[in-house]
C-alpha positions as CSV (number, residue, x, y, z in Angstrom):
1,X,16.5,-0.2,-2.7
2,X,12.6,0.6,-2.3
3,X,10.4,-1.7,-2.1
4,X,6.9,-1.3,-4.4
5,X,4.1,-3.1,-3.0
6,X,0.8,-3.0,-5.2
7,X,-0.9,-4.9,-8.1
8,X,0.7,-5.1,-11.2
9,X,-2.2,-4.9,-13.1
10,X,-3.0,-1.5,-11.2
11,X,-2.4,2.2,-13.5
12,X,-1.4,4.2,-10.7
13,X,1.6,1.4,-9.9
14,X,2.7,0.7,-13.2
15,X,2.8,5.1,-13.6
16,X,5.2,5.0,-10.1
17,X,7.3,2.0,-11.6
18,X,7.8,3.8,-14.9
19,X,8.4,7.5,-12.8
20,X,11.3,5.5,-10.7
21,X,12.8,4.0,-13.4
22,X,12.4,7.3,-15.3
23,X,14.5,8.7,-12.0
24,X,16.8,5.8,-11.7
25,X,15.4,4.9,-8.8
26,X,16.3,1.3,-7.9
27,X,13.2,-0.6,-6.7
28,X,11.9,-4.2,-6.6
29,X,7.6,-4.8,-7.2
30,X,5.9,-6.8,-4.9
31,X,2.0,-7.9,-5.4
32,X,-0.3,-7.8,-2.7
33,X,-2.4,-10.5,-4.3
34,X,0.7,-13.2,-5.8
35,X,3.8,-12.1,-3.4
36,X,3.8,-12.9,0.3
37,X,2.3,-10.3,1.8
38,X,2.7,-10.8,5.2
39,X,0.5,-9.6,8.8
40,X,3.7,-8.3,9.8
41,X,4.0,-6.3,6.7
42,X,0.6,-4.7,7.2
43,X,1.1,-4.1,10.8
44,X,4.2,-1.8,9.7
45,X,2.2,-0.2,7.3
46,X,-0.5,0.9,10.0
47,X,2.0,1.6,12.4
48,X,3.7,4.0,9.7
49,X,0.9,5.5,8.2
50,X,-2.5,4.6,10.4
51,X,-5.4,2.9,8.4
52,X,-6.8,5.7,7.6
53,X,-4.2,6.3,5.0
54,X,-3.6,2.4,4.5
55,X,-7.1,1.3,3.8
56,X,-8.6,2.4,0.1
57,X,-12.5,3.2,0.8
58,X,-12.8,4.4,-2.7
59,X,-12.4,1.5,-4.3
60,X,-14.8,-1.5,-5.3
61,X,-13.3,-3.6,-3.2
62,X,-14.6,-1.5,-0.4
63,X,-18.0,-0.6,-1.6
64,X,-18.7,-4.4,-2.3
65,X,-17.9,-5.6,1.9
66,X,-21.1,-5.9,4.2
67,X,-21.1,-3.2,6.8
68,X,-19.6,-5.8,9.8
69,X,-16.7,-5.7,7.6
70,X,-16.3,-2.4,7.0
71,X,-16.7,-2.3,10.8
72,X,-13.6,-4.5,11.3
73,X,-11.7,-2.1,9.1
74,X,-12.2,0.9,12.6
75,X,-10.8,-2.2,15.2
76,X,-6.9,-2.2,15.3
77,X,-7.3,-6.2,16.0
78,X,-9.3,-6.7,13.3
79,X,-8.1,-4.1,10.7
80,X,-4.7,-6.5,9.7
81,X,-6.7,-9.5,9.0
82,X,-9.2,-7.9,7.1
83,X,-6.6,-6.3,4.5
84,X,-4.8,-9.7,4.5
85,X,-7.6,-11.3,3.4
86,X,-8.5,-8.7,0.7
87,X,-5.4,-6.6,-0.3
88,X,-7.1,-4.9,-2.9
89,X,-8.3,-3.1,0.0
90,X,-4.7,-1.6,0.2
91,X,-4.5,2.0,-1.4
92,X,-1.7,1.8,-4.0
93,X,1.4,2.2,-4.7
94,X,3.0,1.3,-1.1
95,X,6.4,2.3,-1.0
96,X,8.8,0.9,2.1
97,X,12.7,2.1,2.3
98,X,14.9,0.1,3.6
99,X,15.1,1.8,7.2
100,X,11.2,1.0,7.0
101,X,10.3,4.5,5.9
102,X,6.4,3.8,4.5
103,X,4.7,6.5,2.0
104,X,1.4,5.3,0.7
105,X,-0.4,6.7,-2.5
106,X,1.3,8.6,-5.8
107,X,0.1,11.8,-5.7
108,X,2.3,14.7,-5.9
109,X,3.1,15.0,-1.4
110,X,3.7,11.3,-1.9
111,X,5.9,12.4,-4.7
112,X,7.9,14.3,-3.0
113,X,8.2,11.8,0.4
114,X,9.6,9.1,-2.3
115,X,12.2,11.5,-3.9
116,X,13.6,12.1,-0.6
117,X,13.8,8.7,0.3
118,X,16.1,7.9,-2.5
């Protein structure tokens, strides 16, 4: 089963839930913000996919951070606690299979990584 980590309030997951479910894809949804999101989880995530994938600089979450946090977003001992303490920062949908396989974002690539992890 694939795992779904985002916010469930988020377009882009709720358009990968419905395309799974549309695929019979069996998956559980885990928020970023109300599940437990763990450091572990995020390390895995960075070691799978590197921040520069991971972190979502487009967002308002990013534009609103002063630039010494932004800064802890380049330092690989700083980068984990920053997104814990603001997962929003996360770029969304995060998929994890169970062998830990990691694809990040829903775009059509991403597409394609998910159907072959199914």
């Amino acid at each position: 089963m694939i795992t779904v980590w985002g916010l469930k309030n988020c377009d882009t997951c709720k358009k990968a839930r419905t395309w799974l479910d549309d695929r019979s894809v069996l998956h559980s949804f885990k928020d970023v913000r109300a599940d437990s999101l763990s450091p572990g989880d995020i390390q895995a995530w960075l070691d799978a996919v590197g921040a520069d994938v991971l972190i979502n600089r487009r967002g308002t979450t990013w534009r609103g951070l002063d630039d010494a946090a932004k800064a802890r977003a380049e330092d690989s001992k700083t980068v984990v606690e920053l997104l814990a303490a603001n997962p929003a920062l996360i770029k969304r949908p995060v998929f994890v299979a169970p062998d830990g396989t990691t694809v990040v974002g829903f775009g059509k690539a991403e597409q394609a990584k998910v159907e072959g992890l199914t």
